[in-house]
ZAMARGU-4260 file (C-alpha; in steps of 0.2 Angstrom, whole numbers, plus 5000, padded with zeros to 4 digits):
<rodrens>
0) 5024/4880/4853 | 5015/4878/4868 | 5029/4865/4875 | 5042/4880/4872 | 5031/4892/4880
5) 5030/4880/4897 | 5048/4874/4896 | 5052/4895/4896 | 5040/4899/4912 | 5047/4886/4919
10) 5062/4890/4918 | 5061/4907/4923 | 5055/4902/4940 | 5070/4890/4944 | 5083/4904/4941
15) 5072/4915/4952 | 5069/4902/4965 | 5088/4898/4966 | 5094/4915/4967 | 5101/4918/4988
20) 5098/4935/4997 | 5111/4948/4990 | 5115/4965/4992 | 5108/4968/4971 | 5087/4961/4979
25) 5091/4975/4995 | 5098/4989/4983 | 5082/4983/4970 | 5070/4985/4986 | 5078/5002/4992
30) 5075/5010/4974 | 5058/5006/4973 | 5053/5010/4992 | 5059/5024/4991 | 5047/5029/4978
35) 5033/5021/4988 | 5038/5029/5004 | 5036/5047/4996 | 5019/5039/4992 | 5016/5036/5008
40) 5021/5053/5013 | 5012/5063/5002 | 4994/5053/5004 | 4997/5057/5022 | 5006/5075/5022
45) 4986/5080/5020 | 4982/5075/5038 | 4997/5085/5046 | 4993/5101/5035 | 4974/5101/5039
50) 4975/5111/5053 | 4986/5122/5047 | 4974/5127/5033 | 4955/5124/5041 | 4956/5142/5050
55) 4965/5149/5036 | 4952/5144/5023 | 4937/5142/5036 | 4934/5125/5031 | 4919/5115/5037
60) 4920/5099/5043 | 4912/5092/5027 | 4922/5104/5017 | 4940/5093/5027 | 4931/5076/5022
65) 4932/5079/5004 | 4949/5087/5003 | 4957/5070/5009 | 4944/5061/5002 | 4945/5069/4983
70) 4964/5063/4985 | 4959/5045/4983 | 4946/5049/4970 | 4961/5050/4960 | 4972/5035/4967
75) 4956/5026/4965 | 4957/5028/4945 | 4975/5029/4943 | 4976/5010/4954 | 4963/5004/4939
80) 4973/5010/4926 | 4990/5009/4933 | 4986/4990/4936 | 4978/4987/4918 | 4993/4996/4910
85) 5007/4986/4919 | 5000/4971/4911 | 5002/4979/4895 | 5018/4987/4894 | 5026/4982/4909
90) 5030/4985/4928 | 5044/4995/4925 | 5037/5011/4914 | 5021/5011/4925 | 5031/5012/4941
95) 5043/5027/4933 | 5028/5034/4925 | 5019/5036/4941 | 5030/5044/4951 | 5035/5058/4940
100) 5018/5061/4940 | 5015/5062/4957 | 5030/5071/4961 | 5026/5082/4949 | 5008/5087/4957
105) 5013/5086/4973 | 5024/5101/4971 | 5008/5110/4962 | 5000/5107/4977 | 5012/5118/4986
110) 5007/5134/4975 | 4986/5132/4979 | 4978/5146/4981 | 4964/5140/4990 | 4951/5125/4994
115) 4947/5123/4977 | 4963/5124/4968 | 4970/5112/4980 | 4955/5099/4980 | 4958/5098/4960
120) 4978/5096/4963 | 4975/5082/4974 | 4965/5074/4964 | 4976/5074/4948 | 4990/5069/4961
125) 4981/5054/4965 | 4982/5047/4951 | 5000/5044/4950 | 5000/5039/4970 | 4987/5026/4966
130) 4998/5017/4951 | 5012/5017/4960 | 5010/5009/4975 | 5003/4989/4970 | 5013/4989/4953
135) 5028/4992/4964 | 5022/4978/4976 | 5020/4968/4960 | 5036/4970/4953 | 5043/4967/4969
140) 5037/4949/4972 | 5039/4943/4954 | 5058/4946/4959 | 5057/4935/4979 | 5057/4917/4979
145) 5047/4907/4988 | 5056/4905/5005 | 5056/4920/5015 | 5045/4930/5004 | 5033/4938/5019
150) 5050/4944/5025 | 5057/4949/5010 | 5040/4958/5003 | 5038/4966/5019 | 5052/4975/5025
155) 5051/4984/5005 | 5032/4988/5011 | 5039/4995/5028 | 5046/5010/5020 | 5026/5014/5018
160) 5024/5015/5038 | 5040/5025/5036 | 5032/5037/5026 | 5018/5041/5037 | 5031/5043/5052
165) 5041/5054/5041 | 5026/5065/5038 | 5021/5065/5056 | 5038/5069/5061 | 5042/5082/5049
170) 5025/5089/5051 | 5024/5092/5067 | 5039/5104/5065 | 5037/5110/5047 | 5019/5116/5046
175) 5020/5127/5062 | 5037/5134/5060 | 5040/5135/5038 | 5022/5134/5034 | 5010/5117/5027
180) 5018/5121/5006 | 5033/5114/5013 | 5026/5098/5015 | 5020/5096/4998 | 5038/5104/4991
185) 5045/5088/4999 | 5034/5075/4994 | 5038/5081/4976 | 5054/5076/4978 | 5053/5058/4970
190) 5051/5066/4953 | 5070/5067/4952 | 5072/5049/4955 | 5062/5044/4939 | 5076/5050/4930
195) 5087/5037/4935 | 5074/5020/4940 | 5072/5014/4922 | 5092/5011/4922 | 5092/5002/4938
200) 5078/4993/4938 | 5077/4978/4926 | 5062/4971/4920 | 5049/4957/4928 | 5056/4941/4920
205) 5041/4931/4925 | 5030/4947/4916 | 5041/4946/4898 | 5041/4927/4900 | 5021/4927/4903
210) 5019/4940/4887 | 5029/4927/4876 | 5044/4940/4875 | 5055/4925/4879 | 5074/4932/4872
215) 5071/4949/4884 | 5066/4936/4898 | 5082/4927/4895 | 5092/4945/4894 | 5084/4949/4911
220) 5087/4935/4918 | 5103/4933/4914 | 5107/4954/4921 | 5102/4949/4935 | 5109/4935/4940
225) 5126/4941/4934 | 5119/4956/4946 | 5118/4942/4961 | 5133/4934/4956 | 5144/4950/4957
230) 5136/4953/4976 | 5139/4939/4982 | 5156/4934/4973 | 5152/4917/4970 | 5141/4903/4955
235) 5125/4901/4955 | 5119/4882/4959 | 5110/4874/4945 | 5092/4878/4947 | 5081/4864/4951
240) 5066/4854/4941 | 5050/4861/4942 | 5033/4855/4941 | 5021/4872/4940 | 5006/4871/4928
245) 5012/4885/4913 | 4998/4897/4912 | 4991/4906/4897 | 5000/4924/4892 | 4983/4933/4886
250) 4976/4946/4901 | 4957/4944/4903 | 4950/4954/4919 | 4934/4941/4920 | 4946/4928/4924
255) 4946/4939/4941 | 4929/4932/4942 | 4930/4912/4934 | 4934/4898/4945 | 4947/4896/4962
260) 4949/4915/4958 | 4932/4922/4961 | 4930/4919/4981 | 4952/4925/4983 | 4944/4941/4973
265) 4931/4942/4986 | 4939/4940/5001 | 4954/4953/4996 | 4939/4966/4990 | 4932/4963/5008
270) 4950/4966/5017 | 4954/4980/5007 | 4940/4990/5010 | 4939/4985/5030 | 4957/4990/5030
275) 4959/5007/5024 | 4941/5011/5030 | 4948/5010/5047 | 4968/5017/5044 | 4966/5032/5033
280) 4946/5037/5040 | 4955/5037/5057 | 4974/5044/5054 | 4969/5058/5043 | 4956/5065/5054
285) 4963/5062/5070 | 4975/5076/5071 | 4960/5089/5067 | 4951/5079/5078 | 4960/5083/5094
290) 4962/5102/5088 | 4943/5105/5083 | 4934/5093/5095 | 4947/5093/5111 | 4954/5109/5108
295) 4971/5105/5110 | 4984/5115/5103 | 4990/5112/5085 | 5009/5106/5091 | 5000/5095/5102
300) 4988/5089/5089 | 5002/5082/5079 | 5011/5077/5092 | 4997/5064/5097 | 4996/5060/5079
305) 5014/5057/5079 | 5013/5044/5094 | 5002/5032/5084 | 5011/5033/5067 | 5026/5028/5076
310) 5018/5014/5088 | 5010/5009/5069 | 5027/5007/5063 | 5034/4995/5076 | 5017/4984/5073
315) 5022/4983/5055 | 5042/4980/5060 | 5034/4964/5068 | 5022/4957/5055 | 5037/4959/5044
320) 5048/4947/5055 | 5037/4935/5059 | 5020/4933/5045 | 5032/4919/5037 | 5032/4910/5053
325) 5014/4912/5058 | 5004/4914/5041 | 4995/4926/5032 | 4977/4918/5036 | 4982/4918/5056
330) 4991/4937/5055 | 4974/4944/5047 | 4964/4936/5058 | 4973/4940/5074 | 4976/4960/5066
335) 4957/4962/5060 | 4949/4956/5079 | 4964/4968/5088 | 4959/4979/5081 | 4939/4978/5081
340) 4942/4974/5100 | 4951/4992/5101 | 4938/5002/5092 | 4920/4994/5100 | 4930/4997/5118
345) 4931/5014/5113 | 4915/5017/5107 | 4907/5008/5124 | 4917/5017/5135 | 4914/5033/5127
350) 4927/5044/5119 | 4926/5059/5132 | 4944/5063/5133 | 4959/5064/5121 | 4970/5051/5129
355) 4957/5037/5130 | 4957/5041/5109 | 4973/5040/5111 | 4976/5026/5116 | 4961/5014/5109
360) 4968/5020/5091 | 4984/5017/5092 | 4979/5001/5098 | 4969/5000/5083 | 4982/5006/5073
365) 4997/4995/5078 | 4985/4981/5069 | 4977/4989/5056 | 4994/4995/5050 | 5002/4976/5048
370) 4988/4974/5037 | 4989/4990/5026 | 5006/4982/5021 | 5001/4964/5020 | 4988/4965/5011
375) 5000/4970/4996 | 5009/4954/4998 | 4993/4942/4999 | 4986/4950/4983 | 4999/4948/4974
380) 5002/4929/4980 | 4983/4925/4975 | 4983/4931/4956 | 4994/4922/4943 | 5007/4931/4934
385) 4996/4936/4918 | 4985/4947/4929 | 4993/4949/4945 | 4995/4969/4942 | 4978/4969/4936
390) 4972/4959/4951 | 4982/4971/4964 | 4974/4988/4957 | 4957/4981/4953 | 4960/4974/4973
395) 4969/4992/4979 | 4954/5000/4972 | 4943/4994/4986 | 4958/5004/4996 | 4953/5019/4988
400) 4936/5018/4988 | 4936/5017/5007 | 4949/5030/5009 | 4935/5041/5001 | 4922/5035/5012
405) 4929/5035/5027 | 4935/5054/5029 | 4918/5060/5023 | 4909/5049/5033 | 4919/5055/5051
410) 4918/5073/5044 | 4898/5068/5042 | 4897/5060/5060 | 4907/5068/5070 | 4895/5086/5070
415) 4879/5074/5075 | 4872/5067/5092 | 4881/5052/5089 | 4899/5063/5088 | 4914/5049/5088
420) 4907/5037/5096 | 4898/5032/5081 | 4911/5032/5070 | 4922/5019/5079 | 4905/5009/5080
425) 4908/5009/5061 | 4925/5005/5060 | 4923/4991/5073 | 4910/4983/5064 | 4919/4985/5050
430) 4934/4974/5054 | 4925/4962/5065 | 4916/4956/5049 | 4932/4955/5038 | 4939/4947/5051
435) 4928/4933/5052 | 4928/4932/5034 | 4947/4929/5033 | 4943/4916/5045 | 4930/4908/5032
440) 4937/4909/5017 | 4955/4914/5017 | 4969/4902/5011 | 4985/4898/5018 | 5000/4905/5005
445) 5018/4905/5014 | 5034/4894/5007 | 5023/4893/4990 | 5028/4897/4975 | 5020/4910/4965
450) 5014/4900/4950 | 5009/4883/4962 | 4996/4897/4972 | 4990/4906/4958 | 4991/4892/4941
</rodrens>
């Protein structure tokens, strides 16, 4: 039995290392970003509909911190359970599941009535945002072989960076001239394509293999490589021999904690948190910032929001292209110091006018942002297939947690002596020490296969 069960996961991986680039992996990658990119769109739509809403409802600055932090309250449970379900039943239903449910809430958001009613909608649409997002990331590196997987990984995350601009662009235009519901009508609008994923979309092989399910492995794997075959209008070559150590099938979360994988979890707990402390304390606040502290109008508020959303995006355009030629381990390094670099010059030269913000966060920004979409990729490289879900929302809950800190924390600072200067004390502190972490502790993972990272 168990020589059956290691000849199976062996084999699995062959036929997924052999298969070339086709159009069936690119369609497979547009499907699911495009869920992940309303994601993105609607856990940042809060930021552009702010100040919209803050004379409307008189909201205090504490009041704005736990609007947009109360959303990952919610993302911060549904990444939990999300993660621990797609190891149960699958990538596939979690990833439907999840966003009809966030669809679904998004548009409830449009029909608040006022700051209560919309803190408890966003909540309950977190939930679905935070399942979505590192099951998808899952799903989509059980699928890429070894060779090329940054790339491949990466340019699927892209769509997340995509999603922000999206929201800053339409933003900018939609909340002054058809009004902030809008926004929320729009970001609902992935509930349609649940209807349609679970036809499209087959299942992880290496997840039916690893659950013993070794006939629906073969079916999959054999759709999909017809799939491939069809694309590119030629055979298959024979897969080649494989040497991986097979691993058990059974999901335990304390093997997070027991032997190589104890320091990864660490380390990725650490990055997670320094990551998204810094990207979403600073990007959901900095649009209200410019109107409440600098007084700037609200067009140009957004406008200034929109410039580093799109800067972010080129910064991740890059890392996409080139984290397979450079490393992960360099890649973080390099993006965590930029950006510490960015924030501590800001806070020693003082943040007295609204271009010198501007520009020291988008600086910050264009490296934080590669990492909001690495991140996903080095998780799931450094967990085996029989808790990789688990590993990625047990990991992306460290995401949420400091998405909840850091708006409240800026909505706390930014009202004492201190003022903003503080807060990008914080953030630069922050990163500086994950950074140096990475350098202590991280591993090198590109060209290698899945199952010889992560046994």
């Amino acid at each position: 039995m168990q020589q059956s069960n290691s000849v199976s996961q062996q084999e699995v991986v062959a036929r997924l290392e052999r298969l070339p680039l086709s159009s069936w992996q690119i369609k497979t990658r547009v499907i699911v970003g495009t869920a992940t990119f309303f994601d993105a769109f609607d856990a940042l739509a809060i930021a552009f509909i702010l100040p919209a809403i803050i004379p409307l409802w008189h909201l205090k600055p504490g009041d704005i911190g736990w609007l947009i932090s109360m959303g990952y309250v919610g993302q911060l449970v549904g990444a939990l359970v999300g993660g621990w379900l797609a190891e149960r039943f699958g990538r596939r239903p979690v990833i439907v599941a999840s966003i009809f449910w966030f669809g679904l809430f998004s548009i409830a958001c449009a029909f608040a009535w006022n700051y209560e009613s919309l803190l408890t909608l966003r909540t309950l649409q977190g939930l679905g945002l935070g399942a979505e997002v590192p099951v998808a990331a899952t799903y989509i590196s059980e699928l890429a072989r070894a060779r090329g997987r940054g790339r491949f990984v990466l340019l699927f995350e892209l769509v997340f960076p995509v999603g922000i601009l999206a929201a800053a662009l339409l933003g900018r235009w939609i909340v002054p001239h058809l009004g902030w519901q809008y926004m929320f009508y729009i970001g609902g609008l992935p509930a349609l394509l649940a209807l349609f994923m679970m036809r499209l979309m087959p299942e992880s092989p290496r997840w039916l293999a690893g659950r013993g399910q070794f006939g629906k492995a073969e079916a999959a794997l054999s759709d999909i490589e017809t799939r491939v075959e069809r694309a590119t209008g030629a055979r298959l070559p024979p897969p080649q021999a494989t040497s991986i150590t097979p691993s058990k099938m059974n999901t335990d979360w304390r093997d997070l904690f027991r032997g190589i994988y104890l320091r990864r979890t660490l380390v990725l707990w650490v990055c997670w948190f320094a990551t998204y402390l810094a990207n979403y304390g600073l990007t959901t606040w900095l649009p209200s910032v410019y109107q409440q502290v600098f007084k700037l109008p609200l067009e140009q508020s957004l406008s200034y929001g929109l410039i580093s959303s799109a800067l972010g995006l080129c910064g991740s355009l890059l890392c996409a292209l080139f984290i397979d030629r450079v490393g992960r381990r360099i890649w973080f390094a390099c993006a965590f110091f930029g950006s510490a670099i960015a924030l501590l010059t800001l806070w020693y030269i003082g943040p007295t006018t609204p271009e010198r913000v501007l520009i020291c966060t988008t600086l910050s920004f264009m490296c934080i942002s590669t990492l909001s979409l690495a991140m996903y990729l080095y998780t799931s490289e450094l967990y085996p297939t029989r808790m990789r879900a688990l590993g990625s929302g047990t990991a992306t809950a460290w995401l949420r947690i400091a998405s909840i800190i850091g708006p409240v924390t800026v909505g706390a600072l930014v009202g004492t002596a201190g003022g903003l200067g503080t807060v990008f004390l914080l953030f630069g502190v922050v990163v500086l020490v994950a950074g140096v972490i990475v350098v202590a502790f991280g591993i090198e993972t590109k060209g290698r296969v899945l199952e010889d990272v992560s046994p």
